[in-house]
N, C-alpha and C positions, 0 to 999 in steps of 0.2 A: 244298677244291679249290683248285689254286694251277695258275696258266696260266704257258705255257712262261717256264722263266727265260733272263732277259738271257745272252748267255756271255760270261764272260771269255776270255783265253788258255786254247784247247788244248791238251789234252795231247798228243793225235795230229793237230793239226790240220798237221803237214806230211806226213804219211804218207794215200796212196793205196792202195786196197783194192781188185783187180778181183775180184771176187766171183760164181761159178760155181757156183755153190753152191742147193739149194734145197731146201726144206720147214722143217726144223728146225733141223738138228744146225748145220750150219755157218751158217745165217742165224742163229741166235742169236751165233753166234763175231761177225760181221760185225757184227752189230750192237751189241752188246758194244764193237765200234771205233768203229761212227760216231758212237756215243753220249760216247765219249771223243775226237771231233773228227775222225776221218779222214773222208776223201772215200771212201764205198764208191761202188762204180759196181756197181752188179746186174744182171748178163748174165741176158735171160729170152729164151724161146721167143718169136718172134713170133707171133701169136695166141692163143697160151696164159699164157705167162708161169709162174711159180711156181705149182706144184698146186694151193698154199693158199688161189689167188685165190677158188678158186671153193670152197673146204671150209667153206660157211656153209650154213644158215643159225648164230647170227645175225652179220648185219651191220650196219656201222655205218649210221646215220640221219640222214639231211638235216632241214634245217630242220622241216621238216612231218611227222614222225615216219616217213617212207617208205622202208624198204631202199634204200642205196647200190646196185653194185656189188663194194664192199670187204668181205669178209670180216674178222670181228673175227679169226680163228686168224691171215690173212698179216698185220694189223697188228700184232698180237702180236710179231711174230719182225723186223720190217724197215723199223724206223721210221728214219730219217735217211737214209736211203742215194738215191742216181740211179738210175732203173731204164734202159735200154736193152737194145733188142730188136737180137740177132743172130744167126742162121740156123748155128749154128757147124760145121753138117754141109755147108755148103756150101764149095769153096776162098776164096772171095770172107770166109766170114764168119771165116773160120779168121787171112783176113791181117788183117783189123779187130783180132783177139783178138790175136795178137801184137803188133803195133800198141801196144795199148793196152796191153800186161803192157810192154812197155820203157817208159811212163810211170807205171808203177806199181811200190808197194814190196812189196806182198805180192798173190801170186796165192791165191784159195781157193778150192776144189774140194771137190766129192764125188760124184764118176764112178767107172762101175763102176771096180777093178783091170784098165788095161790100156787103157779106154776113149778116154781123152785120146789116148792115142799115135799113135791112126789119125789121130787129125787134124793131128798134128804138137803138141798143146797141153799134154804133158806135160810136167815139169820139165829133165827133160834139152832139152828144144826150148826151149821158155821161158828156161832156164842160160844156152843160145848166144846171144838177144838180149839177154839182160839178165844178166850174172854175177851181181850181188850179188842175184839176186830172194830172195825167199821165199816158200817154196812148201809151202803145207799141204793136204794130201788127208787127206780126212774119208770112214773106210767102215766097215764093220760090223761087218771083220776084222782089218783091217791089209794091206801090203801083200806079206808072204808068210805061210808055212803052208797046211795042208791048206785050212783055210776061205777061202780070200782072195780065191777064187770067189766064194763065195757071197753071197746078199744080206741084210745085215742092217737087225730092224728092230727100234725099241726095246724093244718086247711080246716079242719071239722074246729079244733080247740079258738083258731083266730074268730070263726064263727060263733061258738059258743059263748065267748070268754070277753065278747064285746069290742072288739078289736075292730072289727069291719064294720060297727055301727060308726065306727067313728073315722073310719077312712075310705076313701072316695069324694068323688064330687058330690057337690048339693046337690039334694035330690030336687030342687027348681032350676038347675042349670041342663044343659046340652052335655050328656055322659053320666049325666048322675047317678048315685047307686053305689052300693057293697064294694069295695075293693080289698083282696089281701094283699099281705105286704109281698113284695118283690122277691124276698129269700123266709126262710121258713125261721121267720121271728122265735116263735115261739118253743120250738126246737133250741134255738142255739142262746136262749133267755134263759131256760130250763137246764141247758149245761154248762150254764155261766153259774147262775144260783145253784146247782151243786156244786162246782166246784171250791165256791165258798164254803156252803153247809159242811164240804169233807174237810177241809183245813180249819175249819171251826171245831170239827168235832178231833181230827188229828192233836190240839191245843190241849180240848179239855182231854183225851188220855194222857197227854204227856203232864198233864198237872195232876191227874188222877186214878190214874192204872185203868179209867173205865173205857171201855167202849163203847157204842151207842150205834143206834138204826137210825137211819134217814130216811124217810117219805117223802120224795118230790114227786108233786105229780105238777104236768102241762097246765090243767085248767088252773090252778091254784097259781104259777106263774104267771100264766095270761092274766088274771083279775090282779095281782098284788103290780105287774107293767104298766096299768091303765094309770098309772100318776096319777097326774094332776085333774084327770078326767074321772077320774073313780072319786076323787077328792070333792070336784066339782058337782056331783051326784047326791053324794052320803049329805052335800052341805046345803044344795037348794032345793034339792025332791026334784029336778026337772034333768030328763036324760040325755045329757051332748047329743048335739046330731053331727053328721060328717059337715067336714068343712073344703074338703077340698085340699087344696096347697095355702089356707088362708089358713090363721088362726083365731079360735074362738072368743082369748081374752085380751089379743093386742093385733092392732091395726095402724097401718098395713106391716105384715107379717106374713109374704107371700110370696109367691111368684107372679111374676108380669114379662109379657110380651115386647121383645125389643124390634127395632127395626130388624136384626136380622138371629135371631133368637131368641131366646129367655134367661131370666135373670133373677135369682131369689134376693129382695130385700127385706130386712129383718131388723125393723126402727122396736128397738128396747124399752126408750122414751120417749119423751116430749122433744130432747133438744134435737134427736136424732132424728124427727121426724122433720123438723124445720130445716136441719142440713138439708133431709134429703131434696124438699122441695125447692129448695132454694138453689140449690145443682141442678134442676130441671125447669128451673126459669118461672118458676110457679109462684110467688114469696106470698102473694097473696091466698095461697092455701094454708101459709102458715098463721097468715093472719085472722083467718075465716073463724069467729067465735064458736062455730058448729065443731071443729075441727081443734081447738086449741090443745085439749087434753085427750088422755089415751080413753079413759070412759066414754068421752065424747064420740071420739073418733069409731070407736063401736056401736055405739047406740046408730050413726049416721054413718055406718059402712058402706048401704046400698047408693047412698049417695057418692060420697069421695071417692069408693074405689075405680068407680070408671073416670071419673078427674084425673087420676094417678094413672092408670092404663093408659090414657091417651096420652099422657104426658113421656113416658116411659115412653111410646110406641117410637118417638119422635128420634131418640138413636139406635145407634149399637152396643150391642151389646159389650165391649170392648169398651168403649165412650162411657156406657154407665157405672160399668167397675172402674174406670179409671177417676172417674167423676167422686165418686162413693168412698171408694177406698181414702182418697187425698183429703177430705172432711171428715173419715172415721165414723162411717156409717158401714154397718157391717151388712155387706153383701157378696154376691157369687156367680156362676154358672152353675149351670146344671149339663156334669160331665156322664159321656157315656164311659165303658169300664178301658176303653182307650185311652181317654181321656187322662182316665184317674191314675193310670198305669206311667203316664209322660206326667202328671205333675211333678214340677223342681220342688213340692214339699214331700210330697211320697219318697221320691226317689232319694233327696236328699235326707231322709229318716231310715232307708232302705226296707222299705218295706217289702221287697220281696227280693227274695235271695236262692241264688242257685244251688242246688242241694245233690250230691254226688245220686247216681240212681246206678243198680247193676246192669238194666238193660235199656236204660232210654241215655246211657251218660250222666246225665245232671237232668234234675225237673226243676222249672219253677215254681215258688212256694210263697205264701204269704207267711212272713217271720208274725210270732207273738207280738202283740203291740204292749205287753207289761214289760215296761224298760227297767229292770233291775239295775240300780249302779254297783252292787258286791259280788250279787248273785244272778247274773244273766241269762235271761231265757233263751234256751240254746232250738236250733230247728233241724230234725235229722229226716230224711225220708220216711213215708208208711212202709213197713214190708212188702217189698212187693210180691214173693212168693208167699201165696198159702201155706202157713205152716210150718216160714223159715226155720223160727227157732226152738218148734216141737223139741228136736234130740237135746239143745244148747242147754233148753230151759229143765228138763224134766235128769240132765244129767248133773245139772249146778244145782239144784233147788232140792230134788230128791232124790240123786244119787241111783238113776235108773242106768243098768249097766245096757250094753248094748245088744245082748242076746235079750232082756226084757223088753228094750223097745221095738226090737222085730216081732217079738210076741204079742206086743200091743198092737202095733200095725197091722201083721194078719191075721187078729183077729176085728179088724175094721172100727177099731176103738182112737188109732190117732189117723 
């Protein structure tokens, strides 16, 4: 466990983020920044704030083991940022928001198609006070075509977007069928690739005075993620089916059942497959001509693989990583998030790190895994008050004296 590191120089620490954004897709983008130095400011509902506040249990723990307020899901997604509360349905809360986008370098959003515009807080509004902004909307579709209506969510989009044709068991095996991914892929895919598209488009203003709109939508993510499977499509006309824990173009390339657990091996080549056989006493599977090459070895999968299952069956799991590793055939366990948490490679990288909290002490936190050597990605807690830095923010950035912010307050606008 390693607590928050010192920061050096920023790498975005001159860049300003007003951030509109809320649940997943784009608070991961956002934060994704402020963990690389910028100032996000996070526009939330007054009284509610981001959904995720409240999508616990569990949450984090005060001193005394007692539930916070904080939901572990919102700290997950929004740690470093300013949170303030602004009513943006209001005209009063609409001029704070422009306000605030002319002291800022990127605006990020994910409102419905069309939604921003009633308020005036769309890119084109945004353009007139600030030319060079940068302006990224996050939605489910993009912003035209037939769907651009509609609402997407990453469970529907993993569905959509072919993700789940190709994960799960075979559909001739015991289980087979549709499976989404574990955590919502396609959410935190979509605020990985904006955070590119914004430091792409940050580059070309600083080369060019311009600034530009960004269109990510989810589905457009989900198909450009399908790699080697979208590849594999466009280049035979015939449409991957699910594989399971196997893979469709190298064999074996799976997981297998140990005497007392399971084990993913992962033979890259030919030589690597001979190792592995040859550590499970087999050597005649290296030698089997059906068997020699990795083409082979798929074309006759339904054959070999239950060879290799049985062979496998015959230690532990401990046995065959220790077996595997010493010939340099690259294998594993399959940990649960205990597990991963006690790895001496996690830990030793520190991957997660104690982070001062106001009312829980310290929370635990997964650090940014982009290891900057100049400019290091620094990890601060999410706000955990709604709001914290309403007065901080609107008193630094536009000089709101304090008889104005009470006036905005009672009038239900922050």
């Amino acid at each position: 466990m390693q607590t928050t590191p010192t920061p050096g120089p920023r790498a975005l620490g001159h860049i300003r983020v007003l951030d509109l954004s809320r649940v997943l897709a784009g608070p991961w983008c956002s934060q994704n920044l402020a963990d690389l130095g910028a100032d996000v400011i996070k526009i939330e509902r007054p009284g509610a704030g981001d959904d995720t506040r409240a999508w616990g249990p569990p949450y984090a723990k005060d001193a005394d083991g007692n539930d916070t307020r904080e939901a572990a899901y919102y700290l997950a997604a929004n740690r470093g940022k300013r949170s303030v509360t602004v009513d943006i349905s209001t005209a009063e809360g609409q001029a704070l928001i422009r306000e605030l986008a002319q002291q800022s370098d990127v605006v990020l959003e994910n409102y419905k198609v069309g939604q921003l515009q009633r308020y005036g807080l769309d890119y084109a509004s945004l353009k007139a006070v600030k030319p060079d902004i940068v302006y990224c909307s996050v939605t489910g579709f993009g912003q035209d075509g037939p769907y651009a209506h509609r609402a997407g969510y990453d469970f529907l989009i993993q569905g959509m977007g072919g993700l789940m044709s190709v994960t799960g068991e075979r559909d001739d095996l015991p289980g087979g069928g549709p499976q989404k991914a574990g955590v919502a892929l396609c959410d935190l895919m979509t605020g990985m690739y904006a955070t590119i598209a914004i430091q792409a488009a940050l580059i070309h203003r600083d080369r060019t005075g311009e600034g530009q709109y960004i269109d990510m939508a989810l589905l457009d993510v989900q198909v450009a993620m399908l790699a080697n499977m979208g590849s594999n499509y466009l280049n035979s006309g015939k449409a991957p089916k699910r594989w399971g824990n196997a893979h469709p173009n190298i064999v074996p390339y799976q997981t297998f059942q140990c005497a007392d657990g399971y084990i993913i091996v992962a033979t890259g080549n030919d030589g690597q497959y001979v190792k592995f056989v040859e550590a499970g006493g087999r050597a005649e599977l290296a030698a089997d001509p059906r068997f020699a090459t990795n083409p082979l070895r798929v074309q006759n999968r339904d054959v070999l693989v239950p060879l290799l299952a049985d062979m496998v069956l015959q230690k532990s799991r401990d046995e065959w990583i220790a077996l595997l590793e010493a010939v340099n055939v690259p294998c594993g366990p399959i940990n649960d998030l205990a597990d991963v948490y006690k790895n001496p490679q996690v830990q030793a990288r520190g991957m997660v790190v104690d982070v001062p909290h106001p009312t829980a002490g310290s929370t635990k936190l997964v650090r940014s895994p982009m290891r900057l050597s100049a400019s290091p990605a620094d990890v601060r807690t999410a706000p955990p008050t709604l709001g914290q830095h309403t007065d901080e923010v609107l008193r630094e950035l536009l000089g709101r004296s304090e008889e104005e912010l009470a006036a905005l307050r009672a009038a239900g606008v922050l």
